[in-house]
N, C-alpha and C positions, 0 to 999 in steps of 0.2 A: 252475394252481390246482386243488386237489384237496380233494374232502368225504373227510372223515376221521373214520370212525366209532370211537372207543373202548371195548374191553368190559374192563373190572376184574369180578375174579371169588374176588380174595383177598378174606378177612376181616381183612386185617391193616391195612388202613388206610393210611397213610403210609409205613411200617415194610416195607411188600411187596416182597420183590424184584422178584417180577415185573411190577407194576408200574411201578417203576423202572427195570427195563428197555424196556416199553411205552414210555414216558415219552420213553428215549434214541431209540427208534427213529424216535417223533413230532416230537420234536428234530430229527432228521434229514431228514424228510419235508419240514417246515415249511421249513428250512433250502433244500433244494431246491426245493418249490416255494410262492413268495410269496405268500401272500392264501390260503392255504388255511385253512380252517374245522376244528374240531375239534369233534364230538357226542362226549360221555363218556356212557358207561349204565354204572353201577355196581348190578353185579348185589347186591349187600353191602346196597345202599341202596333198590332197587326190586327189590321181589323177584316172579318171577314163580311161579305157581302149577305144583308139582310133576305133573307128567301122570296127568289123572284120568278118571273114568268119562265127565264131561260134555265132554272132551277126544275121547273116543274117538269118541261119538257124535256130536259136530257136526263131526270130522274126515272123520271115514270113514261117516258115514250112518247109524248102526248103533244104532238103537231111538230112544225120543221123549224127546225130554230138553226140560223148560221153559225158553221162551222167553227169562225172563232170565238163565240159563244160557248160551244160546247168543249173543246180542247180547255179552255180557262176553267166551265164550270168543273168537266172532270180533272183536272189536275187540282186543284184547289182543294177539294172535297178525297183522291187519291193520296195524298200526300197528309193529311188531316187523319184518316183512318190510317195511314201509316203507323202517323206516331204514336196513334193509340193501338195499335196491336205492336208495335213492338215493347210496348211499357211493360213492367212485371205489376207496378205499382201508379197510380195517377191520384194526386193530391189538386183538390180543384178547391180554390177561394172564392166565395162565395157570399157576397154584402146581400143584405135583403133591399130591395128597391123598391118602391109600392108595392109590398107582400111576395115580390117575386123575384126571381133572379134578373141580374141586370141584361137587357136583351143583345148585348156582346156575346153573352153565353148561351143565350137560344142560338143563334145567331152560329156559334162553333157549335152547337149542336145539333142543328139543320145540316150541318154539313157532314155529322157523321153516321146519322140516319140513312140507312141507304140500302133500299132490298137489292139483293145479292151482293151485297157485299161484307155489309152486318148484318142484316138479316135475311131469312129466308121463306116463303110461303112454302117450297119445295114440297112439303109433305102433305100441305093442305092446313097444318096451324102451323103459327107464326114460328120460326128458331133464331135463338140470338146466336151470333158466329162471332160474339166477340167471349174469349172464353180466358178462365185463368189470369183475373184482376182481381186484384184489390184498389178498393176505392174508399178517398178521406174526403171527406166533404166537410170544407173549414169555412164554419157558416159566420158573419155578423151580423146583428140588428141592431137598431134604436130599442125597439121593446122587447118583452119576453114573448116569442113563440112558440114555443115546445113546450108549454102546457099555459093554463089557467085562460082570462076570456079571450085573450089575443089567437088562442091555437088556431081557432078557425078562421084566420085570415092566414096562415101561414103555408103559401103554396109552393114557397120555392122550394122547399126538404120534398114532400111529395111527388114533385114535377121531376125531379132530378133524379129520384128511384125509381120512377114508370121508366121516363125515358132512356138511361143507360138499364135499367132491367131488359126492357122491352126487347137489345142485343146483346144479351146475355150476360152484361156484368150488373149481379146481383150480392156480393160480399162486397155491401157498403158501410163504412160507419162514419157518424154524424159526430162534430165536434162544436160546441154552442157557444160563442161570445156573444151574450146578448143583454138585452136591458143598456145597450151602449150608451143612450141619451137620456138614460132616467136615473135623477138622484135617487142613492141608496144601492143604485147597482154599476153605472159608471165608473164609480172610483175604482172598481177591481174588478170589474166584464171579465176583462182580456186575460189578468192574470191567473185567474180563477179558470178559465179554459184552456189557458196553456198548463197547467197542475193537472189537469185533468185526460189530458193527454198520455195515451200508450197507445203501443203500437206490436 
């Protein structure tokens, strides 16, 4: 049995590839293992506060910021790393948006950045303190990125491994519905990445 955190990040609602392939992957999860629980956080729907001045100073100590400033920023950002350490598993959707992830998901991920809480300088190098995850990164594009000339604009898969590596959850795997808006690869993106799908 496995907690099973979901993060949606398209605006497209129903109609998202990438969540649709989330979806497949959760399918399969579930399938394997019985009684498992599923949290959905739909970035679309709860939107978290773009990283701000009152962000910096009650992260990193750095000048006086009012009270109820800080009780919001930490609860917001407490309650965020919550539900990522209680997850066993986190399946996060992922559209490519001008080569990058949509900034909803920077945006939850600012929020789960946080020395001493996911990570730690403690020793003098960096420690990730988020430990014993697995991570689905259920990607969509218009093009092909994960290989041939397009690779090198393709920074959201890269951005997404630094940054949860960076506190510790490094057993990620990348699932690719792509070529979404180009004949020849449109007609079957999506179903060809859900077949492609194990877990």
């Amino acid at each position: 049995m496995k907690k099973i955190l979901k993060i949606v990040s398209s605006v497209n609602g129903a109609q998202s590839k990438s969540t649709q392939l989330a979806d497949a992957v959760i399918e399969k999860l579930l399938a394997a293992n019985p009684g498992s629980t599923v949290n959905v956080k739909d970035l679309a729907k709860q939107h978290y506060e773009h990283f701000h001045e009152g962000h910096l100073k009650v992260y990193r100590g750095m000048g006086e910021v009012a009270q109820e400033v800080v009780a919001k920023v930490e609860k917001v950002s407490d309650d965020t790393i919550n539900e990522v350490m209680d997850a066993d598993v986190i399946v996060i959707g992922v559209p490519i948006y001008n080569f990058n992830v949509p900034s909803s998901l920077k945006a939850w991920i600012d929020h789960v950045l946080r020395a001493g809480k996911t990570f730690s300088y403690a020793t003098g190098q960096v420690e990730g303190l988020v430990k014993n995850k697995k991570i689905y990164l259920a990607v969509s594009s218009g093009a092909v990125y994960s290989e041939g000339p397009m690779q090198a604009y393709n920074f959201a898969e890269p951005y997404l491994k630094a940054s949860l590596g960076f506190v510790g959850m490094t057993d990620v795997t990348t699932f690719w519905a792509e070529g979404c808006d180009m004949p020849g690869y449109k007609e079957t993106a999506l179903q060809k990445a859900i077949d492609r799908v194990a877990v």
